[in-house]
Every structure is written in structure tokens, then in C-alpha cells.
RODO-2510 file (C-alpha; in nm, 4 decimals, decimal comma):
residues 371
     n   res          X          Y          Z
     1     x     7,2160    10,4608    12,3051
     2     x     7,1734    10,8475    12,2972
     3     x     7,4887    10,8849    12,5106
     4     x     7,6773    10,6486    12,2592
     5     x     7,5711    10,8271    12,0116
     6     x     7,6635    11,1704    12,0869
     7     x     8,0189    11,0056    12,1942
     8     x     8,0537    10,8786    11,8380
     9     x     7,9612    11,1947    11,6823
    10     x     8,2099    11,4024    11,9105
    11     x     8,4799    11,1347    11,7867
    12     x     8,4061    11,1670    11,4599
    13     x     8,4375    11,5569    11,4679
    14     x     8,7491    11,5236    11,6421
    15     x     8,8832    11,3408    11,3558
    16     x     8,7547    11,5066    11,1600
    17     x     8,9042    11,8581    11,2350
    18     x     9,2074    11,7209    11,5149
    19     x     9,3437    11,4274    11,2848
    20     x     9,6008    11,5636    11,0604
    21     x     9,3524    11,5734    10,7787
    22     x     9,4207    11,1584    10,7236
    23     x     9,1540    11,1414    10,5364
    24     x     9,2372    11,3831    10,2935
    25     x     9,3920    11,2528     9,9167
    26     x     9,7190    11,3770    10,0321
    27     x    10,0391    11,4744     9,8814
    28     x    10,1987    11,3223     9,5819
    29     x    10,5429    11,2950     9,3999
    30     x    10,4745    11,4630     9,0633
    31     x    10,7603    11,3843     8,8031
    32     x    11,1328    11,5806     8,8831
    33     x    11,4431    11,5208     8,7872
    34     x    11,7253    11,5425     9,0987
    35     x    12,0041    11,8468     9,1011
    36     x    12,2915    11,6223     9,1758
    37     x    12,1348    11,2945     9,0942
    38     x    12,3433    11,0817     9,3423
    39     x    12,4303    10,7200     9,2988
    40     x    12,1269    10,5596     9,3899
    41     x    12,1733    10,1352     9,5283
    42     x    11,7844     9,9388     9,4639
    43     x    11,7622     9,6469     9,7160
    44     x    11,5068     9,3723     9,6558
    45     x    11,4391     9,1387     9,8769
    46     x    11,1939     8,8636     9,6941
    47     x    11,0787     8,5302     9,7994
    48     x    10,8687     8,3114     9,5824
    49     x    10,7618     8,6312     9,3590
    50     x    10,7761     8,4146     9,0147
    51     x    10,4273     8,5766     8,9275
    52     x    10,5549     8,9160     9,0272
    53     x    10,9101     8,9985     8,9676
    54     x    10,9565     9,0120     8,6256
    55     x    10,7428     9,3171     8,5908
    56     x    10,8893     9,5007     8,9466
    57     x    11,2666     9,4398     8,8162
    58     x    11,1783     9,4835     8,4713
    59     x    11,0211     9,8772     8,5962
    60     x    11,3594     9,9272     8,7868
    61     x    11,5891     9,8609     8,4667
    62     x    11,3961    10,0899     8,2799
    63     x    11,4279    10,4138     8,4941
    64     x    11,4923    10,7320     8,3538
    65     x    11,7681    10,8284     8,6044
    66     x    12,0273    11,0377     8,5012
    67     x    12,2430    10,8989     8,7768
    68     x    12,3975    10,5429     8,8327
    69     x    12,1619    10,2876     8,9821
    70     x    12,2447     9,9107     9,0956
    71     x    12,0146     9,6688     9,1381
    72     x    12,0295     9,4504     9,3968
    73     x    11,7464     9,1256     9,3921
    74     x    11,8287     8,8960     9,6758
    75     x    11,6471     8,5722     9,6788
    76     x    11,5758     8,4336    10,0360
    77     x    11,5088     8,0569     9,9305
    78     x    11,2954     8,1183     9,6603
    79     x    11,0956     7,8270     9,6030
    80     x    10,9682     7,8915     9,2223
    81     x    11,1560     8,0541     8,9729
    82     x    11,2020     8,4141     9,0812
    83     x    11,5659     8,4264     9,0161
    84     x    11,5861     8,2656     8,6909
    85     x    11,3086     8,5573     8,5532
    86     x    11,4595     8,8219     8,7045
    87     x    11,8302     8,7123     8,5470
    88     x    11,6560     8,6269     8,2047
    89     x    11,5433     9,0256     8,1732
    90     x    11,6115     9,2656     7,8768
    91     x    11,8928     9,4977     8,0441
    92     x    11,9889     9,2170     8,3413
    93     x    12,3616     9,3186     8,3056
    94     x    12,2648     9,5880     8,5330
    95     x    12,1167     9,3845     8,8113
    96     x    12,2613     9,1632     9,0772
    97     x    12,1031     8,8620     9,2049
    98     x    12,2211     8,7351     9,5386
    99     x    12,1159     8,4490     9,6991
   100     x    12,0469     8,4941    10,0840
   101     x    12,1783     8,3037    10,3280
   102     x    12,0077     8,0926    10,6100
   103     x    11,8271     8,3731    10,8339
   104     x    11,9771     8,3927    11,1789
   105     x    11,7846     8,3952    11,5118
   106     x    11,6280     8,7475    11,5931
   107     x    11,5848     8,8418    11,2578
   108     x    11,3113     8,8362    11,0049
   109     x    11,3512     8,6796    10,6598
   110     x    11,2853     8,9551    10,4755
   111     x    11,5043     9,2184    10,6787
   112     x    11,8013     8,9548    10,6722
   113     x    11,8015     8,9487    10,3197
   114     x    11,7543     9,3333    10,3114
   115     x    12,0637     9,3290    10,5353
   116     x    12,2742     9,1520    10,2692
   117     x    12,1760     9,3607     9,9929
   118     x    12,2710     9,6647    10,1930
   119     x    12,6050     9,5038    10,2537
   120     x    12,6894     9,4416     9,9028
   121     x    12,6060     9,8606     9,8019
   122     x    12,7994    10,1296     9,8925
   123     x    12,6165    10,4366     9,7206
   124     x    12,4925    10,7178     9,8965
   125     x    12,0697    10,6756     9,8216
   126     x    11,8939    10,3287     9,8833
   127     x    11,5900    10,2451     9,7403
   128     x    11,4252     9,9548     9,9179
   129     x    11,1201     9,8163     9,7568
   130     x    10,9254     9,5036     9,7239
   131     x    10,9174     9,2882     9,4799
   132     x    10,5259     9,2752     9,3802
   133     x    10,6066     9,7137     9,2562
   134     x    10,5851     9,8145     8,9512
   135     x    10,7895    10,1943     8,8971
   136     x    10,7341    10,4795     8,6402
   137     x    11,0178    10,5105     8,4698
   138     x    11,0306    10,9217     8,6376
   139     x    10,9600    10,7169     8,9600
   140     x    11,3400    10,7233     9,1084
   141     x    11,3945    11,0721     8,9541
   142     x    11,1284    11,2230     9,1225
   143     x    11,2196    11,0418     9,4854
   144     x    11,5581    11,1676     9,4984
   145     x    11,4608    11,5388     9,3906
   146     x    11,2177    11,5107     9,6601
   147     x    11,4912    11,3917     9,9487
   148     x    11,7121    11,6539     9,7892
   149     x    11,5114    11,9522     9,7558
   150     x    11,3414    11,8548    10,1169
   151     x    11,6191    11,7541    10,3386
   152     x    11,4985    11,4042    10,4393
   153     x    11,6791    11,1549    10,5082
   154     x    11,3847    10,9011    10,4411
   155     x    11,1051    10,9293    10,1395
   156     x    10,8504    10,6562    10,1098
   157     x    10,5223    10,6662     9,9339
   158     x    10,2092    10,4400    10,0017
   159     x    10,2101    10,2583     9,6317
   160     x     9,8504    10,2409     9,4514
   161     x     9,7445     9,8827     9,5578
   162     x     9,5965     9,6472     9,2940
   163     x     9,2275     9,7132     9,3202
   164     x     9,0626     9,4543     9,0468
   165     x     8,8771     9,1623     9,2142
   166     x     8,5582     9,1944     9,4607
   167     x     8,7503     9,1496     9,7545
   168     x     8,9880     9,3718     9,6833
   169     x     8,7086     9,6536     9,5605
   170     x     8,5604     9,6233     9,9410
   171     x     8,8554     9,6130    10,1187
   172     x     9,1616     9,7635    10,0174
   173     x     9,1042    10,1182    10,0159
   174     x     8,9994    10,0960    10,4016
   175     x     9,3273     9,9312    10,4277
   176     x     9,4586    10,2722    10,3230
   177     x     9,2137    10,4899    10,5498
   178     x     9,2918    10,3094    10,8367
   179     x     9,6193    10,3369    10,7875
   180     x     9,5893    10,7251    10,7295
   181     x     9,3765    10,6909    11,0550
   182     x     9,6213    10,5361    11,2962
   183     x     9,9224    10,7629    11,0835
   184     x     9,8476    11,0794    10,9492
   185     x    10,0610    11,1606    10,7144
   186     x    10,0697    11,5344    10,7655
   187     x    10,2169    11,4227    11,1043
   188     x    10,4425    11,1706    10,9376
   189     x    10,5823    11,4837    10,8466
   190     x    10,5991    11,7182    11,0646
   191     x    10,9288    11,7331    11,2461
   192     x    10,8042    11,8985    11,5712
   193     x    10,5371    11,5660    11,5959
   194     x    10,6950    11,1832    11,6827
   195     x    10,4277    11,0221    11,4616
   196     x    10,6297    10,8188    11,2622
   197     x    10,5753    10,5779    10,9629
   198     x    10,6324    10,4184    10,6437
   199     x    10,5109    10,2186    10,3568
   200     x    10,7123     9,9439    10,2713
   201     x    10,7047     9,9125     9,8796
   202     x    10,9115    10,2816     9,8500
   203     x    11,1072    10,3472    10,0843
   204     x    11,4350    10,5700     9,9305
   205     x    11,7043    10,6137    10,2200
   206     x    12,0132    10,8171    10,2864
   207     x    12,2969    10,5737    10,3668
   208     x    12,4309    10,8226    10,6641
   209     x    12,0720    10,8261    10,8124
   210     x    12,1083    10,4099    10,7801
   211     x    12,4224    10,3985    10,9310
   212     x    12,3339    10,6503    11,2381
   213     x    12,0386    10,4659    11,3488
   214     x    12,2539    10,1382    11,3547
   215     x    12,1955     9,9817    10,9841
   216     x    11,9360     9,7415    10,8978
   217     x    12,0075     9,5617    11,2452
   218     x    11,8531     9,7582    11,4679
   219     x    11,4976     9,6503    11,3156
   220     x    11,5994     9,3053    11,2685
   221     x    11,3420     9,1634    11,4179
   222     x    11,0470     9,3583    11,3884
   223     x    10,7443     9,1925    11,1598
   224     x    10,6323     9,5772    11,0627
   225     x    10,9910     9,6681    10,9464
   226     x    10,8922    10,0160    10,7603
   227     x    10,7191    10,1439    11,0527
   228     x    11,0281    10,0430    11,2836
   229     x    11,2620    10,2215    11,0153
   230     x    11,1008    10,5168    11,0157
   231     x    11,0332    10,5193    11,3983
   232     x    11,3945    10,4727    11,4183
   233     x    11,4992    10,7566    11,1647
   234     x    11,2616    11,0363    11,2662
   235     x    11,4075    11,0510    11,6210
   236     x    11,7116    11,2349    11,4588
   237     x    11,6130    11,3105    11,1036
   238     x    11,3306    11,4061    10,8363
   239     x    11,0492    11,1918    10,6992
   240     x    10,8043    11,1899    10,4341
   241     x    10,5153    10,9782    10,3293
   242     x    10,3087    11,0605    10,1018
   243     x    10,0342    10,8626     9,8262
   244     x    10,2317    10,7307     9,5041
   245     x    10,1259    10,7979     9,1755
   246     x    10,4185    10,6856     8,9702
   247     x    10,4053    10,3441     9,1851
   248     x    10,1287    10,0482     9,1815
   249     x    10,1858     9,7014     9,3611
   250     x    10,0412     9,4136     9,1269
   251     x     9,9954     9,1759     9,3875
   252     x     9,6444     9,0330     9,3389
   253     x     9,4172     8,9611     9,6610
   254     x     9,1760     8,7351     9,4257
   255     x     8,9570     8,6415     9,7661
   256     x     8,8205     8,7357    10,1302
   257     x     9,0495     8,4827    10,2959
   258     x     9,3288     8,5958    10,0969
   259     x     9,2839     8,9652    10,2516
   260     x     9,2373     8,7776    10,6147
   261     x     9,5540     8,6085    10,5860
   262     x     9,7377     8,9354    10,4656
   263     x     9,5638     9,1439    10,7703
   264     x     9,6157     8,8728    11,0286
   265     x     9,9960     8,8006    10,9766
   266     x    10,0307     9,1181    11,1332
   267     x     9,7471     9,3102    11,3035
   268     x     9,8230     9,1646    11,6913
   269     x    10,2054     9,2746    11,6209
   270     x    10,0684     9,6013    11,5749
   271     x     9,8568     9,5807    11,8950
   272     x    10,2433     9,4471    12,0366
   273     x    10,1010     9,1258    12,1386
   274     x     9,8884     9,3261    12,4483
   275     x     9,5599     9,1652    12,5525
   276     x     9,4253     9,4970    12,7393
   277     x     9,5298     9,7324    12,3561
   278     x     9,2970     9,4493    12,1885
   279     x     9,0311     9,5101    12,3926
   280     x     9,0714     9,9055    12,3982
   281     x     9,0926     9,8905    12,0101
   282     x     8,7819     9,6741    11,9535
   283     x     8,5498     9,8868    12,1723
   284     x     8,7491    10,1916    12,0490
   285     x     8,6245    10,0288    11,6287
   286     x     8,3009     9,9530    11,7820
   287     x     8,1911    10,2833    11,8918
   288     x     8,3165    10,4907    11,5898
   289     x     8,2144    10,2833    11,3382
   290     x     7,8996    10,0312    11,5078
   291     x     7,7552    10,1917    11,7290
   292     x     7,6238    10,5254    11,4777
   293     x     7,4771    10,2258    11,2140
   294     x     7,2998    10,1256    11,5503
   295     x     7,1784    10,4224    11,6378
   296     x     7,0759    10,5513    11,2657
   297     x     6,8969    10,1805    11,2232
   298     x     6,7464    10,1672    11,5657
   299     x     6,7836    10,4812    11,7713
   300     x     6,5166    10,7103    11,8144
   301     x     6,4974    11,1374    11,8191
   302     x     6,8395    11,2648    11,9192
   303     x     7,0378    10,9150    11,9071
   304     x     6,9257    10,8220    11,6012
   305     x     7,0057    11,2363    11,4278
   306     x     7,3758    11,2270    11,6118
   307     x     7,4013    10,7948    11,4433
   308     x     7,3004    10,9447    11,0906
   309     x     7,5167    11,2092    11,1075
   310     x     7,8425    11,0251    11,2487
   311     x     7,7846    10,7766    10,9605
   312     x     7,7726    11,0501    10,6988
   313     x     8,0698    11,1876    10,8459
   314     x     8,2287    10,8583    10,8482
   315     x     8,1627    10,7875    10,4735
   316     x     8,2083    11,1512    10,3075
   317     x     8,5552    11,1277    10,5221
   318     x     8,6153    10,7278    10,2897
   319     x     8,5236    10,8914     9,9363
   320     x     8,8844    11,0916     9,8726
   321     x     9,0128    10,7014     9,9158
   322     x     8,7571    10,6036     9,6863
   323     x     8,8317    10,8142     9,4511
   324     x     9,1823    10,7839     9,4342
   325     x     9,0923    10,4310     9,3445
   326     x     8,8348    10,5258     9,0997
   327     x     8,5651    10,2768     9,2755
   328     x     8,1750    10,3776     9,3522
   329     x     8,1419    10,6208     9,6032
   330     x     7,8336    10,4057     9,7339
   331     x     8,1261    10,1753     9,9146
   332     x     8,1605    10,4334    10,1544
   333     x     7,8221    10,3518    10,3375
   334     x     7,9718    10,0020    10,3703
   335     x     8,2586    10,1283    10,5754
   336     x     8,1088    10,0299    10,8953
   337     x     8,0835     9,6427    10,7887
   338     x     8,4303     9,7046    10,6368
   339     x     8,5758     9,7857    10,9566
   340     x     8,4284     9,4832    11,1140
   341     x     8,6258     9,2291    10,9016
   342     x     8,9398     9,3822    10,9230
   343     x     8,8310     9,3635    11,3551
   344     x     8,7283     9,0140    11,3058
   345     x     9,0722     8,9434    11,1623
   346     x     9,2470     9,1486    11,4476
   347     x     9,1000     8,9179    11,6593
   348     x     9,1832     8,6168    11,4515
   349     x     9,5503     8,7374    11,4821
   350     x     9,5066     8,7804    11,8891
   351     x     9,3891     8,4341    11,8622
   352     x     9,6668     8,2640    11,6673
   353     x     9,9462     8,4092    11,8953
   354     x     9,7602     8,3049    12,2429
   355     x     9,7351     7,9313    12,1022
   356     x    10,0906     7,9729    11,9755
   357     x    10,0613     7,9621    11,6352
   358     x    10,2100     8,2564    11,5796
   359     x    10,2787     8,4798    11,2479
   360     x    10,3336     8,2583    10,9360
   361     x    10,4134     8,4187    10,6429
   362     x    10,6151     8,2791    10,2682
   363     x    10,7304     7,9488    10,4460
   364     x    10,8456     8,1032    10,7735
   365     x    10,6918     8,1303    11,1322
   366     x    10,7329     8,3905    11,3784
   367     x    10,6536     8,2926    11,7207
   368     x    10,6515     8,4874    11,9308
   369     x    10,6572     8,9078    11,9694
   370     x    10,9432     9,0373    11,7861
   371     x    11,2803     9,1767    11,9721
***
């Protein structure tokens, strides 16, 4: 136990001080307007979002842009209403909703009807963005000053995740840190580093930096499509990701299971369907985040000092996340059980694929690891 300990506690100061500062707050977009203001194309890809898209596209039609912007809401086989709402909006004149056609083998649903909203825009800025995101009206403005003033060919912002019920409270803003964890986004930006990434809800584009990596078709099968586009980008261009303040998804998480589902469509894809990375990863969680609640709980002399201090470490290093989402700071000490579910649902995913019941998600399944 003393030697695990004292392993933990070296990890944790070497994320601490070696890790890009992930678990800093970060940069954010603060209001701007662009120099040249380029046309700027929005591209929507929504399925089933009834509950949802009236207040994304409703944001989007009420930017403060002093540019042109299209919007472009493609409907892959909505089952509910999503098109009707979105067409029955104050200021709908301005948007176009296209209905996708049958996805194609190799690709995912949502990428194929990314694909087609591409393919109906020719202006020089995309915006892709989900439809559960709500935008400041200075939200557009500011992302094109930002790709402007900064050279990059791709901007994206992690969007302030709704934060309201108990489950999401306890689990969402680990969802963040870990992501931080596994992508700093310091590195995210630095061009001399390859760490490369993206959040899906804003991502604003240059059409040449589309077009030189291949288009939307070069990604068109991979199940964590903004971390493939900006894996894809970087190798020849600029990044940024930063945290969004002028962004918030309202997609509610009401329950537990509903957060298992969300983490488990997609956590062995990340792992790239290897056995040996899901073992390395779950000892890898187990020792930085188990192992110094062990030894503070049960340790004794210098185990039990080195486990007190890697979990102090561990939670001082959660409360900028906390406090971005205004929530108690007393949720850091739960980190460590935190950590567990979303490894419990890693597993889950491992599990699914091995039996062959691959990633479901809206309707569809995936079956197998993507192209």
C-alpha cells in the first residue's frame, strides 16, 4: 500500500505541474465583433430534437452578425416533430431545412447528414453545431474574430452543459475534467504539440481547411467525429478549444442511467475497441483516483500521509470545474466515486461490443469499430 501510495502521489504531481494545466478554468471567447465578417454557412444536423430545437435554431436566427449567415437544419429521419418547429420559427425565412437521405454504409448518421448540409453551402466559415445549443446572440461574432485575429482554421468551444438535476450535479463536470485530463487544452493549442481535439456543439471551420483534409468524408465513419476533425485538421493547420461562455447545451440528463447510456455509446470507441487499453486504463483510474481513498481510509504512517495528500490534490485540482458550474465545492471529495461510474460504464461499453451489441444511439446501431 505504501508503494501505491507514493506512485499515486508522484502521478498526481505530475499532473499536476506536466499536464498542460487541464485542470485549470481555461480560456474563454469574450464578446468581438470580426474585421471582415465573412459569410458564415450554420449546419445542423438534428434527429428527434422536438424538445430541443426550437430554442438552438431559434439562438442561431437571432445572432448579432454583421455578416451573412445561412442556416442549414438537416433532419436525418426525425421521428417527432423537429422539422415542423424549427420551420414554424419567428425569422425561418432565413433557415433551410433539408431532409437527409438514407445513410450509406461506412458512415455515421449524424456525419452523413453533416455531409449534405456542407454540400448545399458554399461560404467561406462553417459553423457546425448540435442541435440541443443554445447561442448568445455575440456568440458567432466573437468565433469568427477569434479564427480571424488567430489564424485557425478550426475554433470550437466546450459549451456549458446543463447542470440542473442530481445526476447531472455529480457527474457532469467530471465529464469535463476528464476530458481536460485526457486533452489539455493548452496542448489543443499549441502548434508544436499533436494533441488534438474538439467539442462537438461549436465547432466554426474554414471551408479551405475542410476541403484540404478531404471534406466531411474522411471522418465518415468515426463515432467521436469532433475529435477525428480536429485530429485531421491540426496535422496541417491551427486549432483552438477553449470553455464557452456565450454557449450552453439544454439537453437534460434527468437520471444515472441516462448519463450511463450517454458515456457508454462511446467510451470503448475511445479505448478503439482494444482489450489490453481497457485494462491499462482501468488500473491506470484505479491507482490515481482508488487507491489514495484506500490509503487515506486504511493506510497507516507514510501510506496513509502520501493517500491524504493525493486526494487533496485530486479534489483542489476538480473545484475550478466546480466552480465554473457554480456547484458545492464539497463534490470534489466525491471525485474518486465519480470516477468509478464513469469506469463502470467504460466497462459496460467493453462489454456491449464483445457480445456484439455494439453502439446504439437515436434509432441507429453501430457494430462494429468505425473505419
Amino acid at each position: 500500500m505504501i508503494v501505491l501510495a507514493l506512485l499515486a502521489l508522484l502521478v498526481w504531481l505530475t499532473l499536476i505541474a506536466g499536464r498542460g494545466g487541464f485542470w485549470r478554468d481555461g480560456e474563454r471567447l469574450a464578446p468581438a465583433r470580426p474585421l471582415l465578417a465573412m459569410p458564415v454557412a450554420v449546419v445542423v444536423p438534428a434527429r428527434d430534437e422536438a424538445e430541443v430545437v426550437g430554442a438552438s435554431i431559434g439562438s442561431l436566427l437571432a445572432q448579432d452578425y454583421p455578416g451573412t449567415v445561412r442556416i442549414i437544419l438537416v433532419d436525418d429521419g426525425s421521428a417527432d416533430a423537429t422539422a415542423s418547429i424549427a420551420r414554424g420559427l419567428a425569422g425561418a425565412e432565413r433557415l433551410t431545412v433539408l431532409a437527409a437521405t438514407p445513410c450509406p454504409e461506412g458512415w455515421t448518421g449524424k456525419l452523413w447528414a453533416v455531409q449534405q448540409g456542407v454540400a448545399a453551402t458554399e461560404e467561406e466559415f462553417l459553423l457546425l453545431t448540435d442541435a440541443d445549443v443554445v447561442h448568445d446572440p455575440a456568440h458567432l461574432s466573437a468565433l469568427v474574430a477569434h479564427a480571424e485575429r488567430g489564424g485557425f482554421d478550426l475554433v470550437s468551444e466546450m459549451v456549458a452543459l446543463n447542470c440542473e438535476s442530481l445526476a447531472e450535479r455529480a457527474l457532469v463536470p467530471a465529464f469535463v475534467y476528464l476530458f481536460a485530463a485526457l486533452y489539455p487544452f493548452a496542448w489543443i493549442r499549441d502548434p508544436l504539440r499533436t494533441t488534438a481535439a474538439a467539442a462537438g456543439g461549436t465547432m466554426l471551420i474554414r471551408r479551405a481547411a475542410l476541403e484540404r483534409i478531404g471534406g466531411i468524408a474522411a471522418i465518415r465513419g468515426a463515432l467521436i467525429d469532433d475529435v477525428a476533425l480536429a485530429r485531421a485538421v491540426k496535422r496541417d493547420g491551427r486549432i483552438w478549444l477553449g470553455h464557452s461562455r456565450l454557449a450552453r447545451s439544454v439537453r437534460r440528463y434527468p437520471g444515472f442511467a441516462d448519463i450511463w447510456r450517454m458515456v457508454a455509446r462511446s467510451a470503448y470507441v475511445q479505448l478503439r475497441h482494444s482489450p489490453l487499453a481497457l485494462v491499462l486504463t482501468t488500473l491506470a483510474l484505479a491507482l490515481v483516483f482508488l487507491v489514495p481513498v484506500l490509503a487515506a481510509l486504511f493506510g497507516h504512517g507514510l501510506g496513509r500521509a502520501c493517500g491524504l495528500a493525493s486526494w487533496a490534490i485530486m479534489a483542489a485540482s476538480f473545484l475550478p470545474t466546480l466552480a465554473r458550474y457554480r456547484l458545492s465545492p464539497f463534490w470534489a471529495a466525491a471525485l474518486p466515486a465519480i470516477v468509478a461510474f464513469y469506469a463502470a460504464a467504460t466497462l459496460d461499453s467493453a462489454a456491449d461490443h464483445h457480445l456484439g451489441r455494439g453502439v446504439e444511439w437515436k434509432r441507429r446501431t453501430y457494430p462494429g469499430p468505425a473505419p
